[in-house]
N, C-alpha and C positions, 0 to 999 in steps of 0.2 A: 345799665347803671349798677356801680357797687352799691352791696348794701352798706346802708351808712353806718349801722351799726358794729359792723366790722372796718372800717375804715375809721370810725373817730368823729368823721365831720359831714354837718350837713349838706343836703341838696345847693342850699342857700350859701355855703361858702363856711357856715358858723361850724366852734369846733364843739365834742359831746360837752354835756354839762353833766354834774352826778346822776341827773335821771335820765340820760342817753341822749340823744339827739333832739331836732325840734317839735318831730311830732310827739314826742314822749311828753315835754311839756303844754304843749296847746291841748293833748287830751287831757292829761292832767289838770290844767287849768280847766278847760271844759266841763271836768267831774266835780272838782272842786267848787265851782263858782254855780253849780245848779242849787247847791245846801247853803249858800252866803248871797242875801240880796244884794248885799253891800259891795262884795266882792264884780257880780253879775253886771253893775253899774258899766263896766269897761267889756263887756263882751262886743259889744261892734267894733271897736276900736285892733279889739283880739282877734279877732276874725277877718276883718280888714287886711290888715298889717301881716297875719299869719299867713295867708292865701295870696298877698302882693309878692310877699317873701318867697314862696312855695308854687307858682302858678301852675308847676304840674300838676298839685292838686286840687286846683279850683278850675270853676266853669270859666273860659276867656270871656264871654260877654260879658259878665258882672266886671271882671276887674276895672274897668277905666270908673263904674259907678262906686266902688271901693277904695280907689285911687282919690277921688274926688270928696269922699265921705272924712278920708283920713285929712285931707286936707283942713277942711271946717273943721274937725278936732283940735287939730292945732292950731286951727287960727281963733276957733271961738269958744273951744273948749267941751270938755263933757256934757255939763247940763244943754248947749247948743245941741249940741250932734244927738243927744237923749230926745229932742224934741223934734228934730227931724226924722229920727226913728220911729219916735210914736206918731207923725204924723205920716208915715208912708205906711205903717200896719195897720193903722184907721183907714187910710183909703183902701189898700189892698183886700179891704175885707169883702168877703163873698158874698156880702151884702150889697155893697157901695157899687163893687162893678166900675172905679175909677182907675185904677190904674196906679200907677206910683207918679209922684207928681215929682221931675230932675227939676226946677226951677232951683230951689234953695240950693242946689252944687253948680247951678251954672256959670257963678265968677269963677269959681277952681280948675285948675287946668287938667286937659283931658290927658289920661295914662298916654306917655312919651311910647312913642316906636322904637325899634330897637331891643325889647326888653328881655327878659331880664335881665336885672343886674348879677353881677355875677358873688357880688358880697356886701353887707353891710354891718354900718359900725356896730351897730347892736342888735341883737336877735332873740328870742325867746329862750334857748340854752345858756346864757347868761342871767336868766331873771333867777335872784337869789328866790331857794326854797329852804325853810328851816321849820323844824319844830313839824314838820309833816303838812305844812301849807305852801300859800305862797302870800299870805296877810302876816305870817309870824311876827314880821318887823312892822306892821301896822298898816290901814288903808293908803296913807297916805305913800308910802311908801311902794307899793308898789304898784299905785296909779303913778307913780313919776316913771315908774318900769317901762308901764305900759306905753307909757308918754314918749320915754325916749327910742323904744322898737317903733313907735308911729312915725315919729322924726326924720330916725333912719331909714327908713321903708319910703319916704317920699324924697329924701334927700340921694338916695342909691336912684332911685327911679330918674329922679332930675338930672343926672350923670352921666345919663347911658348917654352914647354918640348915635346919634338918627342913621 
């Protein structure tokens, strides 16, 4: 594979953005959002949707349960998906010995065959950064960011031909 940063454009199809390609911003974000709770709120969603984007670099078994996570984002929103988060790290604890419980992603449809896609509408190299963040323009604003890379990431996934 070229290096993307010599080429312009990402793994994912996306082209650089001023802080270079995708994984330039998902670190970024990642560094960023450890100093900002607020910000933090959308890290599954980023992680999700970064690694659906990117599956070279994520584990394949997780993705159909990240596929499935992103889904319930968009259909039931943040504080939804925040609560299924907290309830799968409650049970995962080394205490509990239960397991991660998939019932709550069961209506969401399992990650499509075929994959990956080869592009989608939106990707993390277009999340505006200004003023040395990526809240410059306010939380709300780039929870919508984040909203529409989630979007994309399911809607590229639902594309692919079996």
């Amino acid at each position: 594979m070229a290096d993307e940063r010599i080429t312009g454009q990402c793994d994912c199809g996306a082209p650089a953005g001023p802080l270079g390609v995708c994984a330039d911003y998902y670190h970024a974000i990642l560094a960023e959002e450890q100093a900002d709770p607020r910000m933090y709120r959308w890290h599954a969603p980023v992680v999700c949707a970064y690694l659906l984007q990117h599956p070279s670099e994520a584990h394949e078994r997780h993705l159909d349960n990240q596929f499935r996570l992103l889904q319930l984002y968009l259909d039931r929103g943040l504080d939804a998906l925040l609560r299924v988060a907290a309830h799968q790290v409650a049970r995962n604890n080394h205490r509990a010995r239960t397991g991660y419980d998939l019932t709550p992603l069961a209506a969401y449809a399992p990650l499509p065959a075929g994959g990956p896609p080869r592009r989608f509408r939106a990707a993390f190299s277009g999340l505006p950064f200004g003023g040395g963040s990526f809240v410059s323009g306010g939380y709300e604003a780039y929870g919508n960011g984040v909203e529409a890379i989630a979007g994309a990431t399911v809607e590229a996934w639902r594309s692919v031909p079996a």
